[in-house]
LUMDRENTI-587125 format. One record per residue (C-alpha): x, y, z; residue in one letter. Coordinates in steps of 0.001 Angstrom, whole numbers, padded with zeros to 6 digits, always signed. Layout:
<rs>
XYZA ...
</rs>
This chain:
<rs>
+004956-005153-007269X +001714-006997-005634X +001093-007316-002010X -001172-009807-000894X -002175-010629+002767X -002577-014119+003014X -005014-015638+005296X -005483-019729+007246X -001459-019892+006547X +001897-019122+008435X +003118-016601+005997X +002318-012733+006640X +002440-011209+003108X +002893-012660-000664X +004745-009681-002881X +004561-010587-006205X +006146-008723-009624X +004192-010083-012672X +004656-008979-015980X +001881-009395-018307X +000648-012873-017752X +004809-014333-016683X +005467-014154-013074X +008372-011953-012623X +009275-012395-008669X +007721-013662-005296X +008842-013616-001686X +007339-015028+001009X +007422-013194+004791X +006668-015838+007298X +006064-019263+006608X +008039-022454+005844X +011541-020508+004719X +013122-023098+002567X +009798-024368+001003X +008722-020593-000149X +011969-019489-001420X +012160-023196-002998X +008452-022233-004497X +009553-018676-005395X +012537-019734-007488X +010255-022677-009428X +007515-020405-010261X +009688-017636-011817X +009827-016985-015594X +006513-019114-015507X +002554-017999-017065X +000516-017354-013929X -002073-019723-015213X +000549-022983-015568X +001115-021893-011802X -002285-021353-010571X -003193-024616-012768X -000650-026653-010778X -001181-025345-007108X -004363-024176-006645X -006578-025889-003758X -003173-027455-002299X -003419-028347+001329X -001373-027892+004290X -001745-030333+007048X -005724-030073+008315X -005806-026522+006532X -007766-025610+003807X -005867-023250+002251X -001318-023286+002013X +000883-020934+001063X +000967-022017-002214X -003177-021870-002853X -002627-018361-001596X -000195-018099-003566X -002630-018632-007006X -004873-015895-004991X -002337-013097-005013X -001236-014136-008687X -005070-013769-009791X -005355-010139-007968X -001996-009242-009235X -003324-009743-012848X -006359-008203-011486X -004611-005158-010822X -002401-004733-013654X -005552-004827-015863X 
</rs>
């Protein structure tokens, strides 16, 4: 298991389980409930780089950055990690 700190979001922390390059497992603390456990269930059993292909550089609102671009972030450290 992976925690990330996300940052310019309303989530707190991005715990991640990856398993060689398949995304295991995220939750979400903080943020947009029934979006992020919505986004944890679609990206599960999934390669990290069909996810971080998809939702990288998505916005929310004015931001910069959502929960699912920081998402890609902690997927990308996670491998990181592992390595």
């Amino acid at each position: 298991m992976y925690t990330y700190t996300p940052s310019g979001v309303c989530s707190r922390r991005i715990d991640v389980e990856i398993d060689g390059d398949v995304i295991e497992s995220v939750q979400f603390t903080g943020g947009c409930d029934g979006n992020l456990k919505a986004i944890s269930k679609l990206v599960a059993g999934k390669p990290v780089d069909e996810v971080v292909a998809l939702l990288a550089g998505n916005t929310c609102g004015r931001r910069s950055t959502s929960c699912a671009d920081q998402l890609t972030r902690a997927l990308r450290e996670a491998q990181a990690a592992q390595a």
